[in-house]
VMD Tcl script that draws the C-alpha trace (Angstrom):
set ca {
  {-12.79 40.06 19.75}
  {-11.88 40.85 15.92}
  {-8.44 39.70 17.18}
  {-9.22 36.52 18.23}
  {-11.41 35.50 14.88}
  {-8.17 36.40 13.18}
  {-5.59 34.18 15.16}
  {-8.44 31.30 15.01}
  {-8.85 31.80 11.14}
  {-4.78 31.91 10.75}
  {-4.76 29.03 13.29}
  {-7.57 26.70 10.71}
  {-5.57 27.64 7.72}
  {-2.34 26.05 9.61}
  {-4.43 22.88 10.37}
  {-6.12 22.17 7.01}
  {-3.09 21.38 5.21}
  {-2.04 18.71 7.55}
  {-5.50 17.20 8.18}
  {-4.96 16.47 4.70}
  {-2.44 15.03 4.50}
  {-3.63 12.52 7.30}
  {-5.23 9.96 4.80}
  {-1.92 9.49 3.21}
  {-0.35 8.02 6.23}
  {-3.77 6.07 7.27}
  {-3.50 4.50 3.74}
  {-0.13 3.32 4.45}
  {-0.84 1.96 7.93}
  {-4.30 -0.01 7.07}
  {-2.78 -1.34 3.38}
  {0.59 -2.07 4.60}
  {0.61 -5.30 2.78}
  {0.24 -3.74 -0.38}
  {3.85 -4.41 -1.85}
  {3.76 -7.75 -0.12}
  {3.83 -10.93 -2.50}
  {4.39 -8.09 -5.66}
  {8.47 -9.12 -5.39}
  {10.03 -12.77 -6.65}
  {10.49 -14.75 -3.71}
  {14.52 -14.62 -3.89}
  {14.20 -10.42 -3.54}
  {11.89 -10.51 -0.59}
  {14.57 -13.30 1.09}
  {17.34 -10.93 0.53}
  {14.86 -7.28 1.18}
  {13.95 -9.00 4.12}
  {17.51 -9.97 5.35}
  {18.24 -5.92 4.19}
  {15.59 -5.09 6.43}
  {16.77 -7.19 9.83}
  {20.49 -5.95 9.08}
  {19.50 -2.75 8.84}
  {17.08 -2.20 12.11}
  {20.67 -3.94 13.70}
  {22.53 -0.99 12.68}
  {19.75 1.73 13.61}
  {20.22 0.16 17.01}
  {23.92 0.13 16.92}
  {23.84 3.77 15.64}
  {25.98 2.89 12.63}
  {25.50 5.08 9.81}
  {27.58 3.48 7.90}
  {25.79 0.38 7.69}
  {22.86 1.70 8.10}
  {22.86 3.89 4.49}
  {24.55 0.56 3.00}
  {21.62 -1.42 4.44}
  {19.10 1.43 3.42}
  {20.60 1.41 -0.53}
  {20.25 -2.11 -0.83}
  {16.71 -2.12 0.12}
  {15.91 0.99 -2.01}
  {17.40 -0.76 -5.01}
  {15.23 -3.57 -4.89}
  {12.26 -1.60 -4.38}
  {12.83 0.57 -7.26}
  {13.15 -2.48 -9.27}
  {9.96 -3.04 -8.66}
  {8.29 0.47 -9.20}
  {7.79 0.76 -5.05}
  {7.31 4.45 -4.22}
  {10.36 5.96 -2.31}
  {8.56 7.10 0.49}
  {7.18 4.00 0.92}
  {8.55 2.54 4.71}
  {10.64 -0.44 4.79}
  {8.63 -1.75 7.17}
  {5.86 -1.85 4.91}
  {7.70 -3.92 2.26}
  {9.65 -6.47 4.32}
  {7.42 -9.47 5.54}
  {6.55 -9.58 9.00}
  {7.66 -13.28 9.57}
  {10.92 -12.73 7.82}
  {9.94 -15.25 5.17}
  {8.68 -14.31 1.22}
  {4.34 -14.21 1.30}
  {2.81 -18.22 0.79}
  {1.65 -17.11 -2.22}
  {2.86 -14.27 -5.17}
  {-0.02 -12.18 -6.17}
  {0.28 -12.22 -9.25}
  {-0.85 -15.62 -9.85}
  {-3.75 -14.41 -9.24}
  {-4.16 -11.76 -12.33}
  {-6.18 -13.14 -15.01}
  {-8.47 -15.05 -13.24}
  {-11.82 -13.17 -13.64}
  {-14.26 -13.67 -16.23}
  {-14.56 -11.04 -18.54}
  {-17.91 -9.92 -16.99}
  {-16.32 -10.58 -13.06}
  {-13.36 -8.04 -14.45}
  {-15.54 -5.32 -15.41}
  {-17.82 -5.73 -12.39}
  {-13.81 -5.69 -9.85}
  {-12.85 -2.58 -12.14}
  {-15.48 -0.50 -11.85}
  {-16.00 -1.15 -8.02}
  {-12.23 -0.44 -7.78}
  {-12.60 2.85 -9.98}
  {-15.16 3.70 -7.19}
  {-13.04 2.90 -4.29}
  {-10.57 5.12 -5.43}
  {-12.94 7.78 -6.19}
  {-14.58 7.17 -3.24}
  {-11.04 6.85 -0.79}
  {-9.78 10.34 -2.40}
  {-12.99 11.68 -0.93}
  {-12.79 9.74 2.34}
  {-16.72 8.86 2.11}
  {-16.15 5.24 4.50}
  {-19.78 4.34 3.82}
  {-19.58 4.43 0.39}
  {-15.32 2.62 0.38}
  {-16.91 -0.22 2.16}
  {-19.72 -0.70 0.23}
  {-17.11 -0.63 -2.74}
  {-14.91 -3.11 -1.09}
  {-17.66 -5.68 -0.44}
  {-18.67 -5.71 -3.92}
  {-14.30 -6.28 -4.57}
  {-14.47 -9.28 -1.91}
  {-17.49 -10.71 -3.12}
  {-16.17 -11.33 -6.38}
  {-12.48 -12.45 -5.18}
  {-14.34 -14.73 -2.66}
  {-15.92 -16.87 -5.75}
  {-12.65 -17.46 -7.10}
  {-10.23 -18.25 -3.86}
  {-8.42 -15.10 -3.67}
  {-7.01 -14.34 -0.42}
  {-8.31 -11.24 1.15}
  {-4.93 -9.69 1.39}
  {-4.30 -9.41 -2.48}
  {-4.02 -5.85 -3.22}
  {-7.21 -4.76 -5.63}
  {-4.99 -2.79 -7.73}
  {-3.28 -6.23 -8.53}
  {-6.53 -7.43 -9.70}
  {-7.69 -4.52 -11.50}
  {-7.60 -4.57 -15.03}
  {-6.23 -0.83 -15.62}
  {-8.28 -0.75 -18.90}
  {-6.30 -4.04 -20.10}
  {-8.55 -6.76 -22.02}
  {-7.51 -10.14 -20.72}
}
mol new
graphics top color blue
foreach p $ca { graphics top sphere $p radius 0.5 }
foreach p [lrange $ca 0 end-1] q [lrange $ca 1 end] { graphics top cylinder $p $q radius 0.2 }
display resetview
């Protein structure tokens, strides 16, 4: 019996450091759009050309081409402070074209009082997504969407686009 309460306990202490990282890749699956509309127009054209060339090669099996492909794509996303773990699939644009609309045209916008309201809700949400409480996330992202919503921003804008990060506009 004392056996099997050991192998169980070494067994939980093997899981719990990969149950953690599960949120990590659930992040990058539900906010895959994230990067999406944060690069100019011409780099998403040409990440996005990257992108089809390179899924060619991974068919083809050409490592060549597919490192070439895979350094182009890299380079632009560096330019642009993307993480390099981030999945290329995640960046390019599922239609093959750049996003109708570039985020950041959307910075600014608040009223002083509507930025303090987004940033603390968005302080929250992170708080609250590093915890992985989902009652209290959604109840943060409501109060985000409720104030984009009275001033035409698309659902899809990333909040951390929006946030303030301390700035004063």
């Amino acid at each position: 019996m004392k056996g099997r309460l050991q192998i169980l306990a070494v067994l939980l202490a093997l899981c719990f450091p990969a149950m953690a990282q599960y949120p990590d890749r659930d992040r990058d699956r539900n906010y895959g759009g994230q990067w999406q509309g944060r690069i100019s127009a011409d780099d998403q054209k040409e990440f996005n050309h990257q992108y089809r060339e390179w899924q060619e090669a991974n068919a083809k099996n050409d490592r060549h081409d597919i490192n070439k492909h895979a350094r182009k794509m890299e380079e632009i996303m560096r330019r642009y402070n993307i993480p390099p773990d981030t999945p290329f699939d995640v960046v390019a644009t599922s239609n093959g074209y750049a996003p109708r609309y570039d985020v950041r045209q959307f910075q600014g916008k608040f009223s002083p009082e509507d930025q303090k309201k987004f940033d603390k809700a968005y302080e929250h949400w992170l708080e609250h997504r590093r915890k992985s409480d989902r009652d209290d996330i959604a109840k943060d992202e409501g109060k985000m969407l409720e104030i984009m919503a009275r001033y035409n921003i698309p659902r899809d804008v990333p909040y951390d686009m929006l946030a303030s990060g301390a700035r004063e506009y």
